[in-house]
N, C-alpha and C positions, 0 to 999 in steps of 0.2 A: 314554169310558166307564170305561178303567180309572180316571183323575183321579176321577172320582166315586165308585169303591170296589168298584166290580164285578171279580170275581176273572176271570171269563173272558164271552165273547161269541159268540155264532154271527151271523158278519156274513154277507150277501148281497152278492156281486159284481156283479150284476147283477137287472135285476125278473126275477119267475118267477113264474107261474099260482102264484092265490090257492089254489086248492085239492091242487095239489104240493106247496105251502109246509106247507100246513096238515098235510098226510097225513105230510111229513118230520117236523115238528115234534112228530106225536103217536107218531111213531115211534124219533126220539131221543127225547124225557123218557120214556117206556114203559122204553127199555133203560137212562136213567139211574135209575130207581125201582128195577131190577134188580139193580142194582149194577155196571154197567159203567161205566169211566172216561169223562169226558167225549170222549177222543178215543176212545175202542173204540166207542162210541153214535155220533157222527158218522161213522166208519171204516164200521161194520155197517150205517146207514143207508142210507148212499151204497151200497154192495151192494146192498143189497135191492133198492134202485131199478135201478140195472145188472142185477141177474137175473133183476127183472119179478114181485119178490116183490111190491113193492109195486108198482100202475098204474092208471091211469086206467079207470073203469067205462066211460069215450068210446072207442069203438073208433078214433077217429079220432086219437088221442094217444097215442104211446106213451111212456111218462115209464123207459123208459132211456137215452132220448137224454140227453147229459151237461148239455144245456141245464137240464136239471130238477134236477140234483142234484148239476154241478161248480161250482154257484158259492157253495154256504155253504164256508164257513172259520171254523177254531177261532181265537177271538184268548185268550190269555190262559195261565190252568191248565188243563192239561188234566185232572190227576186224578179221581181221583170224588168224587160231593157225599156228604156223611154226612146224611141225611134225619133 
């Protein structure tokens, strides 16, 4: 991805429920629109998901287990984007 020009990535270590991905995903770009660096948005993300900010409406799921939100990794710049 970088070869191709991309300054940074949020890779997945592993598969993870389509609707955790989705709820991280609208959760980092939210806090990078805000102005936080791309690592402060992945950092605070993963929080939220660990204090149950954000979780599943499935009572049967609880998405602070680390399965749901230790395997994005930043590749790349971390900085913030300038919108």
């Amino acid at each position: 991805l970088a070869v191709a020009g991309a300054r940074s990535s949020i890779l997945s270590l592993w598969k993870i429920d389509d609707k955790a991905t989705s709820e991280f995903m609208i959760n980092f770009y939210k806090r990078l629109k805000f102005g936080e660096t791309r690592l402060e948005a992945l950092l605070n993300t993963q929080k939220d998901f660990r204090d149950g900010i954000i979780n599943s409406s499935d009572s049967t799921e609880n998405w602070k287990d680390e399965y749901y939100w230790g395997a994005f990794q930043l590749s790349g710049d971390w900085r913030s984007i300038n919108f």
